[in-house]
C-alpha positions, 0 to 999 in steps of 0.5 A: 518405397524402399529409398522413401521409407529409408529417407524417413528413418535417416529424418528422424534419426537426425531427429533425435540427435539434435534433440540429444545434443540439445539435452546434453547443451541444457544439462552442460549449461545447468552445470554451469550456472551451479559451478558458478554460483559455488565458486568464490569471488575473487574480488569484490568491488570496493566497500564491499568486504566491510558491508560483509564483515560488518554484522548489520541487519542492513546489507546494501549492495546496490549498484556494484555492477555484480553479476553474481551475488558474493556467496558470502551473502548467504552465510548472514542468517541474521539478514532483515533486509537485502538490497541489491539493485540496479547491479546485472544479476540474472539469478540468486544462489540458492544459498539465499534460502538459508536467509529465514530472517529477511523481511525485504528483498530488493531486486530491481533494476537488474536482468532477471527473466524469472523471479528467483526460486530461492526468493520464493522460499522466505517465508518471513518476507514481508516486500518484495522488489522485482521492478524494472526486470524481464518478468512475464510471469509470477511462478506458482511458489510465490503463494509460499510468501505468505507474510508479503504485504508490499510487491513492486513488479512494475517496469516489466513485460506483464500481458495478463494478470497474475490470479496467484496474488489472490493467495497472498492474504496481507498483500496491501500494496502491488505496484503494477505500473509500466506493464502491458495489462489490457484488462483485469479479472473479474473476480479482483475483488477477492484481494480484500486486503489491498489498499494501494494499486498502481496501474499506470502506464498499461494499454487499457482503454476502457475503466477496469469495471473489476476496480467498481468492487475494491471497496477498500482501495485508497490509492489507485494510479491509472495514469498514462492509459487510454481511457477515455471515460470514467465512471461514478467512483463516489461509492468507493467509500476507501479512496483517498486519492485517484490519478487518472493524469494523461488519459483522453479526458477533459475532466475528472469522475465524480468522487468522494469528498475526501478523495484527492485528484490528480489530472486534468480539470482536478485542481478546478474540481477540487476548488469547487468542492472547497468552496461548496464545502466552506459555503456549507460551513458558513451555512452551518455556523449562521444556523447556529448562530441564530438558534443561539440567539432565540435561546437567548431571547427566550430566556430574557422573556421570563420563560425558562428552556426546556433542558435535556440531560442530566443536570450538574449539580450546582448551589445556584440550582434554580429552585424550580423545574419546567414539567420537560425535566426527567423524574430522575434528574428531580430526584438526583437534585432532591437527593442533593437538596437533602446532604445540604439540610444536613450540613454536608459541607463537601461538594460533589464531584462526578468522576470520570473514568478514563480507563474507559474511554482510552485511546489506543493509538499503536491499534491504528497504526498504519504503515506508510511503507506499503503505500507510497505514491510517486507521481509528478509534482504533487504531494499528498499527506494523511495519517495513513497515505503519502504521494510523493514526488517523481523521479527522486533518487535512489535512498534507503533509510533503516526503519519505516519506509519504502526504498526509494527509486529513480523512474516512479519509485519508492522510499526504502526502509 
């Protein structure tokens, strides 16, 4: 028993050890990653020092191959925008934090295994780019982003939906495509301000039945699933267009008569609708037709037609009125009858008041930016929606719209 319990102690005492060198490695490698955030750059790729010194809003580092973001980045507090794709980052400095104007954040196509903490701390941003990493999972301070409208993660290692976006109440567009989602929470309706969702290329093999609640939904790509039956989706009274391309089916769902499909059999649905469509206009136009035709006979014919409203007020006035005519449209012409017997040579002019009925377009302005569709060889235009194109380049422009990238990506601002 002595050499058993003795044996024992020398286990746990080894134990112990490597649990103190493991601690000590961690604590050297935190120490590490912080001594090489602070230290300088010794040099900068070329162009690099000009983007730095040139006191745009803009700043594009994307694909400079940097491992590390230039320190000098967090000094520009007057930052809207950041563009560092596609370079070999694995962290930010926290230094980034300081950067409370920024709006847009782009971090795709680099080497990050979790999404930055520093990321987490701008309060004022309003997209978030986080494709084509090494993500599993959404950090709980991601509810700090309060303003975010656009999150683009796709491309990633996603198995479970994260229910912390339910915290992020103008979140419009979330691009979760390329991922390895299996179903979708029920209660997903509680993301009320969505309007674009992209889950293509995930493992469902079955319609998500949460989507049968997203009434304000306009895009949604379940493309490249295993999906091999749809359900009625007419009573989404928002969609406007719905891909459901290389999935086991022979033909598309029943939809909406705006919504615009993108699949097998949706070009032949959507002709058919057409028709039904143009048959029914013709219909319409025939009906009017001959309902105008009747009028005209029935006024040839001596009888005079019955007529609803307020009459303008004109010289050649019949003298005489059918019983159908409101009281109140017999007085206005008395009244009338009477400025003219008392030689009131000025003619009557209704006014309108346009004040009234005003316009006000900057009220329905929608933002194209959040809700960019790329998908292959098809094209959707609308005042509020665009689906573009697959695999284009990567471009940036400086106002209004999505980055765009490689592999299903989007057209940048």
């Amino acid at each position: 028993m002595g050499n058993s319990s003795r044996k024992e102690a020398e286990e746990e005492g080894g134990e112990e050890e490597e649990e103190g060198d493991g601690a000590a490695v961690e604590e050297g490698e935190a120490t590490e990653k912080k001594k090489e955030e602070e230290e300088e750059e010794d040099e900068l790729p070329l162009g690099v020092e000009e983007l730095l010194a040139s006191g745009d809003p803009v700043l594009d580092l994307s694909y400079r191959k940097l491992r590390r973001l230039p320190s000098r980045v967090c000094s520009l507090e007057y930052l809207e925008k950041l563009y560092v794709c596609g370079n070999r980052l694995r962290r930010l400095p926290s230094g980034v934090a300081r950067l409370q104007v920024l709006r847009t954040l782009a971090l795709d196509f680099n080497k990050l295994d979790d999404v930055p903490p520093a990321a987490c701390q701008l309060a004022n941003l309003t997209r978030l780019y986080l494709g084509s990493n090494r993500l599993m999972s959404l950090p709980s301070e991601l509810r700090n982003l309060q303003n975010l409208r656009c999150l683009w993660v796709e491309s990633n290692y996603f198995q479970r939906f994260p229910r912390l976006l339910y915290e992020l109440p103008h979140l419009r567009s979330l691009q979760f495509g390329d991922n390895r989602l299996r179903s979708l929470p029920s209660d997903l309706w509680r993301m009320e301000a969505l309007r674009g969702l992209w889950l293509y290329g995930n493992r469902f093999r079955e319609f998500p039945r949460a989507l049968l609640r997203m009434e304000s939904l306009e895009i949604l790509d379940l493309d490249r699933n295993q999906i091999s039956s749809f359900p009625n989706l007419a009573h989404l009274p928002g969609l406007r267009l719905f891909s459901y391309d290389h999935n086991p089916v022979k033909g598309p769902p029943k939809v909406g008569e705006e919504v615009e499909l993108v699949g097998e059999g949706a070009q032949e649905a959507m002709e058919t609708r057409a028709r039904r469509k143009e048959a029914r206009r013709r219909a319409a136009e025939k009906e009017a037709e001959e309902e105008a035709a009747a009028a005209s006979a029935a006024g040839g014919s001596g009888e005079e037609p019955v007529i609803h409203g307020i009459l303008k007020h004109s010289s050649s006035a019949p003298s005489h009125r059918p019983n159908g005519v409101a009281e109140g449209v017999l007085e206005a012409e008395a009244q009338e009858e009477g400025k003219r017997e008392q030689g009131d040579e000025d003619r009557i002019v209704v006014e309108y008041d346009e004040a009234e009925l005003e316009y006000d377009e900057g009220g329905l302005e929608y933002e194209q930016e959040d809700l960019v569709y790329e998908g292959k060889g098809y094209e959707y235009e609308a005042a509020e929606l665009e689906y573009d194109g697959d695999e284009v380049n990567y471009e940036y422009s400086d106002e209004g719209e999505e980055p765009e990238e490689p592999e299903r990506h989007r057209k940048g601002t």
